[in-house]
N, CA, C and O atoms as a Tripos MOL2 file, in Angstrom:
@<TRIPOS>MOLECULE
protein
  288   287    72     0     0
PROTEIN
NO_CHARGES

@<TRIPOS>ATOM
      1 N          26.1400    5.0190    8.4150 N.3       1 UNK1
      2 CA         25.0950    4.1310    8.8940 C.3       1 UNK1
      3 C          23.7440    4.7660    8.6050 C.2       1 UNK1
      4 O          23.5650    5.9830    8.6060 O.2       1 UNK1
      5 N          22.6410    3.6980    8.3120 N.am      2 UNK2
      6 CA         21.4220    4.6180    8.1570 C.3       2 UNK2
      7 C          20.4100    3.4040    8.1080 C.2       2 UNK2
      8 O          20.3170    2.4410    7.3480 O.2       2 UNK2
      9 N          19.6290    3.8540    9.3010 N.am      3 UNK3
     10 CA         18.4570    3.3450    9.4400 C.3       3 UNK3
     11 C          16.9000    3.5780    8.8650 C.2       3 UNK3
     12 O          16.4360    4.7170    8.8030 O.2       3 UNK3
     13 N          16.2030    2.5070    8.4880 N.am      4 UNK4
     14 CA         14.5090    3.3520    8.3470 C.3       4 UNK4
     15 C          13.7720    2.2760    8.5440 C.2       4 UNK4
     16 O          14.0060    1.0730    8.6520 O.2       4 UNK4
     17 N          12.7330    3.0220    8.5740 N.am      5 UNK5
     18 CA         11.1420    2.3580    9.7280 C.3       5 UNK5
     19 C          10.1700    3.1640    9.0670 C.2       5 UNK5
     20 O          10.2860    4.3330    8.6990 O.2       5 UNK5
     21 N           9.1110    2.3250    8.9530 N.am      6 UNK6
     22 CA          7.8300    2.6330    8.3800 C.3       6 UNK6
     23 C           6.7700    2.4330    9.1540 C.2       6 UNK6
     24 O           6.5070    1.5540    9.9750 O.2       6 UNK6
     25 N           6.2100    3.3550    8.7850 N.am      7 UNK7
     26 CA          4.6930    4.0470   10.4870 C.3       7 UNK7
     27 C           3.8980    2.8460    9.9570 C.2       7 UNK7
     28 O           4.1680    2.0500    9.0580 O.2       7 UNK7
     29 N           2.9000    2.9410   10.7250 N.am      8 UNK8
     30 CA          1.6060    2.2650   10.7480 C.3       8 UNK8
     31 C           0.8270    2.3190    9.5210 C.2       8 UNK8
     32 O           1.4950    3.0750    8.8160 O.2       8 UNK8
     33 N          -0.2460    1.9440    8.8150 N.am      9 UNK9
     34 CA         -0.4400    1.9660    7.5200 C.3       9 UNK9
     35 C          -1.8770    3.2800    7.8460 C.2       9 UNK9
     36 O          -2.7080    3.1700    8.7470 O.2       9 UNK9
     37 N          -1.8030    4.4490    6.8140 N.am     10 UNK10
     38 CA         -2.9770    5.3820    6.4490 C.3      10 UNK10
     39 C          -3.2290    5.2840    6.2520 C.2      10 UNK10
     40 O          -2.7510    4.8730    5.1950 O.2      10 UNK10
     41 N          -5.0460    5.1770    6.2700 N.am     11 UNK11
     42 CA         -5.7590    5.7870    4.7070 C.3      11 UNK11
     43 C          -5.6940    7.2340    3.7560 C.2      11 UNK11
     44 O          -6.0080    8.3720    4.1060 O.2      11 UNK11
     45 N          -5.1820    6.7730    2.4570 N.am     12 UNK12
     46 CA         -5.0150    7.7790    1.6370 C.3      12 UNK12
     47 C          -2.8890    7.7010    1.2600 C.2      12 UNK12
     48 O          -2.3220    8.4900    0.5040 O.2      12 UNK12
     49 N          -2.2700    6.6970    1.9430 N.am     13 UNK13
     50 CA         -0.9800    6.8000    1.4110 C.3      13 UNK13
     51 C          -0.8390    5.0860    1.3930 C.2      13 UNK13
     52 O          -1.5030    4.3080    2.0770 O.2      13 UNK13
     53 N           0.2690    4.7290    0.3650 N.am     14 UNK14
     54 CA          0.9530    3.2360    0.3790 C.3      14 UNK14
     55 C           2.0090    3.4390    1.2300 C.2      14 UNK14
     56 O           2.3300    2.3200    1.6300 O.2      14 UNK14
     57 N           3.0260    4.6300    1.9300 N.am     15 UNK15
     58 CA          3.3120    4.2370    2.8440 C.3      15 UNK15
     59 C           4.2980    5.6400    3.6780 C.2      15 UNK15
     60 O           4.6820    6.5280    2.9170 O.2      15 UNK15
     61 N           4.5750    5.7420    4.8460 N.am     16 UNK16
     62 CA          5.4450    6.4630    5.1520 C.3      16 UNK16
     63 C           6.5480    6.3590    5.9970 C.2      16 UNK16
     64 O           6.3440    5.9840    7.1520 O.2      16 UNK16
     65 N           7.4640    6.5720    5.7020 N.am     17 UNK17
     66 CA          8.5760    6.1040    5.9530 C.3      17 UNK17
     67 C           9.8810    6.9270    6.7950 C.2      17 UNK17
     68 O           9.9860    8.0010    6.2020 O.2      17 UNK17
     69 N          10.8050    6.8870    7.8000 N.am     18 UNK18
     70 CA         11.2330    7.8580    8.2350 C.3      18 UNK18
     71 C          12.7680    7.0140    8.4210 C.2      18 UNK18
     72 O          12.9370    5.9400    8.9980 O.2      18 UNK18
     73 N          13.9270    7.9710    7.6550 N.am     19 UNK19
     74 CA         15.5110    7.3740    7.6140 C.3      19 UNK19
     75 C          16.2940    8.1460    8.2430 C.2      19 UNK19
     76 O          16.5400    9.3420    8.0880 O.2      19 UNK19
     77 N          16.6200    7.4980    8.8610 N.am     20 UNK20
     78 CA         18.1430    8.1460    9.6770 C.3      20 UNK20
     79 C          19.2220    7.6200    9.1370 C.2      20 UNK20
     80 O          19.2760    6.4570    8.7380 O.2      20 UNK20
     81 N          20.3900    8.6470    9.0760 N.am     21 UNK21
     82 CA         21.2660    8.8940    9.0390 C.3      21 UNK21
     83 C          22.5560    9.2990    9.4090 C.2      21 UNK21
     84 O          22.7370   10.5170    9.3870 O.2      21 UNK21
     85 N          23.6880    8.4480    9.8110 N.am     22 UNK22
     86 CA         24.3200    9.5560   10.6340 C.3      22 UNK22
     87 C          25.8790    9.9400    9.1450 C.2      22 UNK22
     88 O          26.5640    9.1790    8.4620 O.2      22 UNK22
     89 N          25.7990   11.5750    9.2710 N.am     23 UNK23
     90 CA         26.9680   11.5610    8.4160 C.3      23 UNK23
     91 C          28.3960   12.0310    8.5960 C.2      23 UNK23
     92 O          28.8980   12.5030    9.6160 O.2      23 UNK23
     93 N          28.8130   11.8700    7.7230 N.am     24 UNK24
     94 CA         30.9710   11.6460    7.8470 C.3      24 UNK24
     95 C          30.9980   13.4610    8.7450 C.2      24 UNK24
     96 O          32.0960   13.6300    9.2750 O.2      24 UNK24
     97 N          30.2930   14.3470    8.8930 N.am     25 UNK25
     98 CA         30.0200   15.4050   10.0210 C.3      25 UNK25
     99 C          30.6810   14.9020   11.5610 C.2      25 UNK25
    100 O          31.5750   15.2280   12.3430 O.2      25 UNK25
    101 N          29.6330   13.9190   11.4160 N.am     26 UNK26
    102 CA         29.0660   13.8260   12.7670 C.3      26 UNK26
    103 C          27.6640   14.0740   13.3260 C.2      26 UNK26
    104 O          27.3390   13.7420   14.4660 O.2      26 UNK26
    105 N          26.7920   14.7260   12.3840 N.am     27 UNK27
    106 CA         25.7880   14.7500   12.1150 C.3      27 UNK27
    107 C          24.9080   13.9620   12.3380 C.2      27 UNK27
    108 O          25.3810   12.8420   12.5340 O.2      27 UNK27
    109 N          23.4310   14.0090   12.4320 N.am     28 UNK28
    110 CA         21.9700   13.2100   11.9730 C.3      28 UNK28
    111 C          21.7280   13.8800   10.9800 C.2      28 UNK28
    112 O          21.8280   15.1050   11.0450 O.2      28 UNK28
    113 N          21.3500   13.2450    9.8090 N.am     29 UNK29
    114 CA         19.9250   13.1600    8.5830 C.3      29 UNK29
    115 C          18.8730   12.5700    9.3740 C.2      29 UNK29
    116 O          18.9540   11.5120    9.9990 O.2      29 UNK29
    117 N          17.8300   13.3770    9.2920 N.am     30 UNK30
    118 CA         16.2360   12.6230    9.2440 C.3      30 UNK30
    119 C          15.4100   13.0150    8.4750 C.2      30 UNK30
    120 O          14.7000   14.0110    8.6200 O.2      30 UNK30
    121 N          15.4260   11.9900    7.2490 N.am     31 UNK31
    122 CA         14.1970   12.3280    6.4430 C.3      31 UNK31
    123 C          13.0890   11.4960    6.5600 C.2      31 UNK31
    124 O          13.2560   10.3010    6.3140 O.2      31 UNK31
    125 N          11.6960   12.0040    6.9760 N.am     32 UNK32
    126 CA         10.5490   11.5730    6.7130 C.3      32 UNK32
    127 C          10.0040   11.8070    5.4470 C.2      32 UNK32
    128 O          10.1240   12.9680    5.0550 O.2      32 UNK32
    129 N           9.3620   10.9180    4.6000 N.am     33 UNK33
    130 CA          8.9040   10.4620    3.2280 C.3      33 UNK33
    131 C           7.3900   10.2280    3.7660 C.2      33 UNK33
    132 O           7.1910    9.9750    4.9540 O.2      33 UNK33
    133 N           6.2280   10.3370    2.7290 N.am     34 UNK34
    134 CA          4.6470    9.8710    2.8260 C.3      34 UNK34
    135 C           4.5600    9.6590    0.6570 C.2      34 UNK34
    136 O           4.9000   10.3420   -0.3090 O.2      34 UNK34
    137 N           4.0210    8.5530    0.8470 N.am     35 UNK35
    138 CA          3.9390    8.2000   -0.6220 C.3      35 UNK35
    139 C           2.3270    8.0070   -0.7350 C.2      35 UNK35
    140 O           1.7390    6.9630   -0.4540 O.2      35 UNK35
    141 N           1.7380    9.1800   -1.1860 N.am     36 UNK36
    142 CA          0.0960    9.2910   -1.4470 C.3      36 UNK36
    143 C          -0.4950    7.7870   -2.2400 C.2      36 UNK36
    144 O           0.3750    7.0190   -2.6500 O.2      36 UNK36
    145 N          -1.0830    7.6340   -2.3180 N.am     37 UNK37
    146 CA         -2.1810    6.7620   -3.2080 C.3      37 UNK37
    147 C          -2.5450    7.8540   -4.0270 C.2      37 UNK37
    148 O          -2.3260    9.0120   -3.6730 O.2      37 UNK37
    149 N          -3.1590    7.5240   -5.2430 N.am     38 UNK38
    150 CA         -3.1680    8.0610   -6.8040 C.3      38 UNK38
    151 C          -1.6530    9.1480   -7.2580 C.2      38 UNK38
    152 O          -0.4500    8.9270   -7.1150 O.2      38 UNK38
    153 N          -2.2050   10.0310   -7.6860 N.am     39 UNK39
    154 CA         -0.5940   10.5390   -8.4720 C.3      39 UNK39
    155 C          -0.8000   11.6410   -7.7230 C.2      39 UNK39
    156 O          -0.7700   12.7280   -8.3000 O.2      39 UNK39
    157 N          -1.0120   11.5950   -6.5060 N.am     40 UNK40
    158 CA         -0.4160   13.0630   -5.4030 C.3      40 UNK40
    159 C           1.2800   12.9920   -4.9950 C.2      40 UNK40
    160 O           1.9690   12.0410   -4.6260 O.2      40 UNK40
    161 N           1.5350   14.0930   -5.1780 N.am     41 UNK41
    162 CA          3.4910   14.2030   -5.5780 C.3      41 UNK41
    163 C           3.6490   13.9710   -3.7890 C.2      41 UNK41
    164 O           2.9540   14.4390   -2.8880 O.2      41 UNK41
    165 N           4.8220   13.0810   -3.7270 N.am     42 UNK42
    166 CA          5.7520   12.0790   -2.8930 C.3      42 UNK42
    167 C           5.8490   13.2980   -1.5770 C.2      42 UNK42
    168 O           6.6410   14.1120   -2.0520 O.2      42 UNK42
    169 N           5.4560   13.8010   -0.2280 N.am     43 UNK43
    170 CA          6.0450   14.3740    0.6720 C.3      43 UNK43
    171 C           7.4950   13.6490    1.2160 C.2      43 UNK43
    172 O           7.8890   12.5160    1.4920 O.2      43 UNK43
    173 N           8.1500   15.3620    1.1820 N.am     44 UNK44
    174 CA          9.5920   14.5370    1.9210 C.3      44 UNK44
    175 C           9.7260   15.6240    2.8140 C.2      44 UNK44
    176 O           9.2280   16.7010    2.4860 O.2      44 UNK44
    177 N          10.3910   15.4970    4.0190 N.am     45 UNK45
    178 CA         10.9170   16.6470    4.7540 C.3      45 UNK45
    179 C          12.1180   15.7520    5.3460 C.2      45 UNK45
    180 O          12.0920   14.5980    5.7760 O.2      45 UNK45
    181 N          13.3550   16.8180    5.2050 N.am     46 UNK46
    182 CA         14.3030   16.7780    5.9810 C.3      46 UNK46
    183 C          14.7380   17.0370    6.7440 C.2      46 UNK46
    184 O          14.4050   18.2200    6.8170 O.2      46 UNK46
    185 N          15.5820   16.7770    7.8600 N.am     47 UNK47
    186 CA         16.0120   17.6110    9.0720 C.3      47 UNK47
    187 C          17.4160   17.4330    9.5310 C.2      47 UNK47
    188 O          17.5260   16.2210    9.7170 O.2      47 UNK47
    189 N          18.3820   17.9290    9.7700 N.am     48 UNK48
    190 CA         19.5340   17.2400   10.3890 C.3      48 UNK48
    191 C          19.9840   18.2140   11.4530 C.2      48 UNK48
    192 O          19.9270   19.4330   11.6160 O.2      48 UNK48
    193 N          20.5540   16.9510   12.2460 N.am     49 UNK49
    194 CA         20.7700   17.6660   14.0590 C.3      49 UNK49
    195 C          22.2180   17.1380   14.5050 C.2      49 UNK49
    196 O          22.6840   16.0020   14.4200 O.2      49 UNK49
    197 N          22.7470   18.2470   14.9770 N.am     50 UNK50
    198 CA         24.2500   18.1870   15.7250 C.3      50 UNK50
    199 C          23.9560   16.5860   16.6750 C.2      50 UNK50
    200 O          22.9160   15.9880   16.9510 O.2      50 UNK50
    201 N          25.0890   16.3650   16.9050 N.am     51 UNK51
    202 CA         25.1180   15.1210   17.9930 C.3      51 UNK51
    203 C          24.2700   15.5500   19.5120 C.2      51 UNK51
    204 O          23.6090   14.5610   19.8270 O.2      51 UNK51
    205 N          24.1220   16.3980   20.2820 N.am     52 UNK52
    206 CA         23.4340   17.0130   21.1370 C.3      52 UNK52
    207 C          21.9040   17.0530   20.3620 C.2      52 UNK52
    208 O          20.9950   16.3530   20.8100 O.2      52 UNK52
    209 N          21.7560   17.6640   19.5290 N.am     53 UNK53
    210 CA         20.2730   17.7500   19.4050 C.3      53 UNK53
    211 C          19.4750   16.6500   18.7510 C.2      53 UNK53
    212 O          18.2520   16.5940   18.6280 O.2      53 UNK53
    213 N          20.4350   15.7380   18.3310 N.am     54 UNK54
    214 CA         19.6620   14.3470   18.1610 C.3      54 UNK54
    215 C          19.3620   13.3730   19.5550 C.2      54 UNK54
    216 O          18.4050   12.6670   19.8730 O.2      54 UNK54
    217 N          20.5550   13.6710   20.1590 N.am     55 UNK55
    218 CA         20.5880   12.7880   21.3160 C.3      55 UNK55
    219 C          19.2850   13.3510   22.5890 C.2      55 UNK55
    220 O          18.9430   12.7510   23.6080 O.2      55 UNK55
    221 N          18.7230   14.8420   21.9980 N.am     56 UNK56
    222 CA         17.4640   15.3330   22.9650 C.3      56 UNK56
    223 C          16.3030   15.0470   22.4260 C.2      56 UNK56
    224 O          15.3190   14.9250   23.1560 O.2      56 UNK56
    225 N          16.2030   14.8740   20.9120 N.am     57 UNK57
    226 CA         15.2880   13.8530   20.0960 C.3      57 UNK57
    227 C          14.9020   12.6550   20.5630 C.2      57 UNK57
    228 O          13.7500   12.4050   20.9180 O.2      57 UNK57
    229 N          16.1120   11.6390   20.5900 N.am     58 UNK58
    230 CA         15.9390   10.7140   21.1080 C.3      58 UNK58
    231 C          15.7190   10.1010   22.2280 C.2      58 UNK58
    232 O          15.1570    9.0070   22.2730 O.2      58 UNK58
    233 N          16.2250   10.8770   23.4800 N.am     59 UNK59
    234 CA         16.1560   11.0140   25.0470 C.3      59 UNK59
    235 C          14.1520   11.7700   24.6230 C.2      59 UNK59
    236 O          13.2580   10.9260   24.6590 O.2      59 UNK59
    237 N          13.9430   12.5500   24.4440 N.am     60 UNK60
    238 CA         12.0930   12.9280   24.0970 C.3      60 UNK60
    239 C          11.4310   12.1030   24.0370 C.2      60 UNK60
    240 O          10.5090   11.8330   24.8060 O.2      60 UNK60
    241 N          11.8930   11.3480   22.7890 N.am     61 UNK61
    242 CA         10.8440    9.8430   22.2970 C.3      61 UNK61
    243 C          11.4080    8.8890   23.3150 C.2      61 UNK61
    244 O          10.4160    8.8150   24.0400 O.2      61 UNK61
    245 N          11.8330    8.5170   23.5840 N.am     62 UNK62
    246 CA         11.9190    7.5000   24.9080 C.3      62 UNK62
    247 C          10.9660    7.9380   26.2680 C.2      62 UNK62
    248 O          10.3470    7.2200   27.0540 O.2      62 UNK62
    249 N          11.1000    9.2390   26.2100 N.am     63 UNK63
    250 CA         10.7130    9.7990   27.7320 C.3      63 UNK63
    251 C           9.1160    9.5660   27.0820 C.2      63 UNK63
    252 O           8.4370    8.7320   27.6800 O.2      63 UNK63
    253 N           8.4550   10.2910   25.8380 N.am     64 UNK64
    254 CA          7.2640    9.6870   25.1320 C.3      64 UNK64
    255 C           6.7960    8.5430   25.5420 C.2      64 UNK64
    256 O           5.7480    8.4320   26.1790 O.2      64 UNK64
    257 N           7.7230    7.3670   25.1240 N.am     65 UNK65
    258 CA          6.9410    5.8940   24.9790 C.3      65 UNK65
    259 C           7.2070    5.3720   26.3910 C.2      65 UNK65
    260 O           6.8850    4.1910   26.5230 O.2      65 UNK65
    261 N           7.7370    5.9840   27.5270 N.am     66 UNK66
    262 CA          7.6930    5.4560   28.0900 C.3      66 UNK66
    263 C           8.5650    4.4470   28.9330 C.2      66 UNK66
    264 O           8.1810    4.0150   30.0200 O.2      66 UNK66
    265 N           9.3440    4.2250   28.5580 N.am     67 UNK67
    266 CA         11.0180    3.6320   28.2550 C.3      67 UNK67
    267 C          12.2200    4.4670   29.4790 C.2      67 UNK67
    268 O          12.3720    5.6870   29.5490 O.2      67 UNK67
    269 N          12.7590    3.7040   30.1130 N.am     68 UNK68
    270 CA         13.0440    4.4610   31.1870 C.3      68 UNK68
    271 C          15.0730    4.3130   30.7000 C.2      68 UNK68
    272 O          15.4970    3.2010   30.3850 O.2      68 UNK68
    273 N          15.8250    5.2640   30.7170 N.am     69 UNK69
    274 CA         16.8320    5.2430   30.0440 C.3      69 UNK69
    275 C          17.9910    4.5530   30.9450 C.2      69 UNK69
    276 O          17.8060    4.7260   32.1500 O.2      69 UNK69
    277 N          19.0350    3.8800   30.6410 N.am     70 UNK70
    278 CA         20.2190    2.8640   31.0360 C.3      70 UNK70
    279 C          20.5940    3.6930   31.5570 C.2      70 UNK70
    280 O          20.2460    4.7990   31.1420 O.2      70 UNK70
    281 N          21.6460    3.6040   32.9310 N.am     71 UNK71
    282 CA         22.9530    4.9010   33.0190 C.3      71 UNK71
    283 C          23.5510    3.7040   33.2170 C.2      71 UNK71
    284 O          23.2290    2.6230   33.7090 O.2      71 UNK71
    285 N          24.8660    4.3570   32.5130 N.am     72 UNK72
    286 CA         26.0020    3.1070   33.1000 C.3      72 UNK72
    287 C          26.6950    3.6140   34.7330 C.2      72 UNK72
    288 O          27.5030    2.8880   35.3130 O.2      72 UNK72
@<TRIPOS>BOND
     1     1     2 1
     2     2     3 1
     3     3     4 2
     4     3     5 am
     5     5     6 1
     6     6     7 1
     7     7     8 2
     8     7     9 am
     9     9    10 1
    10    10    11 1
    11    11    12 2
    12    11    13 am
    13    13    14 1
    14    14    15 1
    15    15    16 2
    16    15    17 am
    17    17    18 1
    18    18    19 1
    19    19    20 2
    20    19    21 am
    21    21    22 1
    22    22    23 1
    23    23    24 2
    24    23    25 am
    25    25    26 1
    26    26    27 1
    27    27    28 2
    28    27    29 am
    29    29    30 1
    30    30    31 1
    31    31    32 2
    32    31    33 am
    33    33    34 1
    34    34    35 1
    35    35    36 2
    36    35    37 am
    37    37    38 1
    38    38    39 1
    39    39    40 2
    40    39    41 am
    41    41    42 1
    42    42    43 1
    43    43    44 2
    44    43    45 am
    45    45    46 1
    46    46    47 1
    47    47    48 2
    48    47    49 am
    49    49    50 1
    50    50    51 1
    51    51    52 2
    52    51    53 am
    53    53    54 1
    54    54    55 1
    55    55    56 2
    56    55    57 am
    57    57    58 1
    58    58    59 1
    59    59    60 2
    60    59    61 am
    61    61    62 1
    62    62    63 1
    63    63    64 2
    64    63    65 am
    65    65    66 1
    66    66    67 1
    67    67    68 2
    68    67    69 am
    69    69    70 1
    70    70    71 1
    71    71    72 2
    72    71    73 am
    73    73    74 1
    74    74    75 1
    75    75    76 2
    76    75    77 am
    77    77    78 1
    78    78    79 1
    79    79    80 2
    80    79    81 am
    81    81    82 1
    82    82    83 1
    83    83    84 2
    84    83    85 am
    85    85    86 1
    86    86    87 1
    87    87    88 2
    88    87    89 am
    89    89    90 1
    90    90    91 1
    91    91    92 2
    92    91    93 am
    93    93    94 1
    94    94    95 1
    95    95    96 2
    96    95    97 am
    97    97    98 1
    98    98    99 1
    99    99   100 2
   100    99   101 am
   101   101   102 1
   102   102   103 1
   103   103   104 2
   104   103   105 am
   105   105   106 1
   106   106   107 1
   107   107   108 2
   108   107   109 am
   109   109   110 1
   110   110   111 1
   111   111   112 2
   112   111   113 am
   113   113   114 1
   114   114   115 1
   115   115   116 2
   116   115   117 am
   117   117   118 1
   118   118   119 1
   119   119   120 2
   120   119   121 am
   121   121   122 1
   122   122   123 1
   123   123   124 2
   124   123   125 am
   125   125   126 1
   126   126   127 1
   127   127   128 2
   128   127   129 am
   129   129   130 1
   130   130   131 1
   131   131   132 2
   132   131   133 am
   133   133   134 1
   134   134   135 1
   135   135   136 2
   136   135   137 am
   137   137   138 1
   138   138   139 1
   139   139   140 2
   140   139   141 am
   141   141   142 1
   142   142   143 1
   143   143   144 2
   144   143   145 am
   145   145   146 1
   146   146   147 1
   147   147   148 2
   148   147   149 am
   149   149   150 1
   150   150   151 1
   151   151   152 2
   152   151   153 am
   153   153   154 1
   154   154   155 1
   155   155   156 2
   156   155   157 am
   157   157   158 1
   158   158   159 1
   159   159   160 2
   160   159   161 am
   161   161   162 1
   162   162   163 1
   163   163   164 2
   164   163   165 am
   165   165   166 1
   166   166   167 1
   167   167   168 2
   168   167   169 am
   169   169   170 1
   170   170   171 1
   171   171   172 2
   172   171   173 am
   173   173   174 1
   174   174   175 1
   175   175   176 2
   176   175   177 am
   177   177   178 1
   178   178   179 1
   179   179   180 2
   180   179   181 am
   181   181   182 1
   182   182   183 1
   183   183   184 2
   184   183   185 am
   185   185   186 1
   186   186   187 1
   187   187   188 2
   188   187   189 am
   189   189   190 1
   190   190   191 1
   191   191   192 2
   192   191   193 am
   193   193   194 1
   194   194   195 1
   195   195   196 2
   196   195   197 am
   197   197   198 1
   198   198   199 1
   199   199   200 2
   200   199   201 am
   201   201   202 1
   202   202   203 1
   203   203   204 2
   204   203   205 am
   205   205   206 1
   206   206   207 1
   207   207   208 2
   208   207   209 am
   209   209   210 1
   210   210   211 1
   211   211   212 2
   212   211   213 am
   213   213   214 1
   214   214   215 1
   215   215   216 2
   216   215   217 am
   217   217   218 1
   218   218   219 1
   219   219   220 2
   220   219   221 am
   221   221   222 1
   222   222   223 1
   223   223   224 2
   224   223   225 am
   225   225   226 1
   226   226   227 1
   227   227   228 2
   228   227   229 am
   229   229   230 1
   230   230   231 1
   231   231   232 2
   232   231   233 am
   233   233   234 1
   234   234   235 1
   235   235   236 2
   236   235   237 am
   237   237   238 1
   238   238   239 1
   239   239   240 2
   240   239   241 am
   241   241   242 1
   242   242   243 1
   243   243   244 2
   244   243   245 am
   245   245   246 1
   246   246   247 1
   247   247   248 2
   248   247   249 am
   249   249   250 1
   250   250   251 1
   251   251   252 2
   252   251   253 am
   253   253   254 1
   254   254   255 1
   255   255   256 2
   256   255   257 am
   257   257   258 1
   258   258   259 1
   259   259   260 2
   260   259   261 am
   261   261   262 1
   262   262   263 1
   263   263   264 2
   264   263   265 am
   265   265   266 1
   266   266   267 1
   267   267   268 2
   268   267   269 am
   269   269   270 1
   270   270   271 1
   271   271   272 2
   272   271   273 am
   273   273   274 1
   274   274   275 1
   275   275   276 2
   276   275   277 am
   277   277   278 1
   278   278   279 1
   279   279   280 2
   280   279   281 am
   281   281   282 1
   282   282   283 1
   283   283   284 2
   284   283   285 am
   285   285   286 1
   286   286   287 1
   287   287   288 2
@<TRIPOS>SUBSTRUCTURE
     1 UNK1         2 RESIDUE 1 A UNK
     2 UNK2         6 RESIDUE 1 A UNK
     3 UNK3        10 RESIDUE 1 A UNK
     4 UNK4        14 RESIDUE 1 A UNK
     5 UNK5        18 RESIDUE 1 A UNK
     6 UNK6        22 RESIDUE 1 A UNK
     7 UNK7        26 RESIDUE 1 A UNK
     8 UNK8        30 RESIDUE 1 A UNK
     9 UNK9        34 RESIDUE 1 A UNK
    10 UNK10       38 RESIDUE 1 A UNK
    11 UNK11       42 RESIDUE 1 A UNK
    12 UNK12       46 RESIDUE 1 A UNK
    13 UNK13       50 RESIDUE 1 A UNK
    14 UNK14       54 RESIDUE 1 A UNK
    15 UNK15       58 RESIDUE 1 A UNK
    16 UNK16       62 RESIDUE 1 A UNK
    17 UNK17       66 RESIDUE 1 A UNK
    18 UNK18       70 RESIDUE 1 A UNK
    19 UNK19       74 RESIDUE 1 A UNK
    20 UNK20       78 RESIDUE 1 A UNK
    21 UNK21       82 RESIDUE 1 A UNK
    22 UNK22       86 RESIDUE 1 A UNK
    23 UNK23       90 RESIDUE 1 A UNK
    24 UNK24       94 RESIDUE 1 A UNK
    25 UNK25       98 RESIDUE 1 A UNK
    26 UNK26      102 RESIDUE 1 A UNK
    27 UNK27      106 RESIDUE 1 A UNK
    28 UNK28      110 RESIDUE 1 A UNK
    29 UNK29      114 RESIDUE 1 A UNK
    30 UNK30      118 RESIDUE 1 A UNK
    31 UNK31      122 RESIDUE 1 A UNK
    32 UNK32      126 RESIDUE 1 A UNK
    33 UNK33      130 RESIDUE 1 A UNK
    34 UNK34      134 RESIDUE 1 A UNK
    35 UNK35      138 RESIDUE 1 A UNK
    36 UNK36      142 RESIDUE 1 A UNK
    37 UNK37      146 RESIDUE 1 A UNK
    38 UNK38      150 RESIDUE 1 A UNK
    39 UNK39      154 RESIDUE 1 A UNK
    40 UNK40      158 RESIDUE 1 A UNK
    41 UNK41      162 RESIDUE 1 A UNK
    42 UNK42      166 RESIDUE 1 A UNK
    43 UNK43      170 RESIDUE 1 A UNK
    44 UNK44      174 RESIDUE 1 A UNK
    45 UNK45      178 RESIDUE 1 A UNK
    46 UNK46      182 RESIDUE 1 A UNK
    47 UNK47      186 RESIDUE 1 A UNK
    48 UNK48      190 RESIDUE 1 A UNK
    49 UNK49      194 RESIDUE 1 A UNK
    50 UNK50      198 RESIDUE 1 A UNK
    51 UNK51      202 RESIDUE 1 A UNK
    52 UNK52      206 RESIDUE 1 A UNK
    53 UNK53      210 RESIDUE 1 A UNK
    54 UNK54      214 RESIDUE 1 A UNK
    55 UNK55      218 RESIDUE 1 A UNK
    56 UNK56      222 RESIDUE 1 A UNK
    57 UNK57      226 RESIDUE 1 A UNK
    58 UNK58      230 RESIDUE 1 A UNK
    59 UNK59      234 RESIDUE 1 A UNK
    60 UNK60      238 RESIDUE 1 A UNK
    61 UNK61      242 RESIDUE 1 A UNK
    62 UNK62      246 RESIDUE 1 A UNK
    63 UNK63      250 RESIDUE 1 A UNK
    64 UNK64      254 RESIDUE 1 A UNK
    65 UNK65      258 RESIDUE 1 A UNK
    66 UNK66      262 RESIDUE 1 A UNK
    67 UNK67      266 RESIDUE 1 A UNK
    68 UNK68      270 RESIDUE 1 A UNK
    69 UNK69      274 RESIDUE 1 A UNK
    70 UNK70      278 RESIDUE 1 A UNK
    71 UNK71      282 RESIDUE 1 A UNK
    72 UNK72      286 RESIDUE 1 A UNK
């Protein structure tokens, strides 16, 4: 499975972009991408996180925006 979402628009890039991934591991991929305007070379950074350290990623950005989490 693999998701992506693209930020808000910069000045100085056409666009940046951030994909998740989950792989045949068990794993997360997260690569964030920034695609400059004129011929400045493509930023990429990758990251990948055990099932625990994605799930404290994601529990972060929730606690961030604000978003108050389900318990069953």
């Amino acid at each position: 499975m693999q998701i992506e979402n693209s930020a808000l628009s910069e000045s100085g890039y056409i666009e940046k972009v951030i994909d998740v991934e989950k792989l045949e591991t068990g794993n997360y991929r997260v690569t964030a991408r920034a695609f400059p305007t004129r011929k400045r070379k493509v930023q990429i950074i990758t990251m990948e996180f055990s099932q625990n350290g994605f799930n404290a990623l994601v529990g972060s950005l929730m606690a961030m925006s604000g978003k108050k989490q389900v318990s069953n």
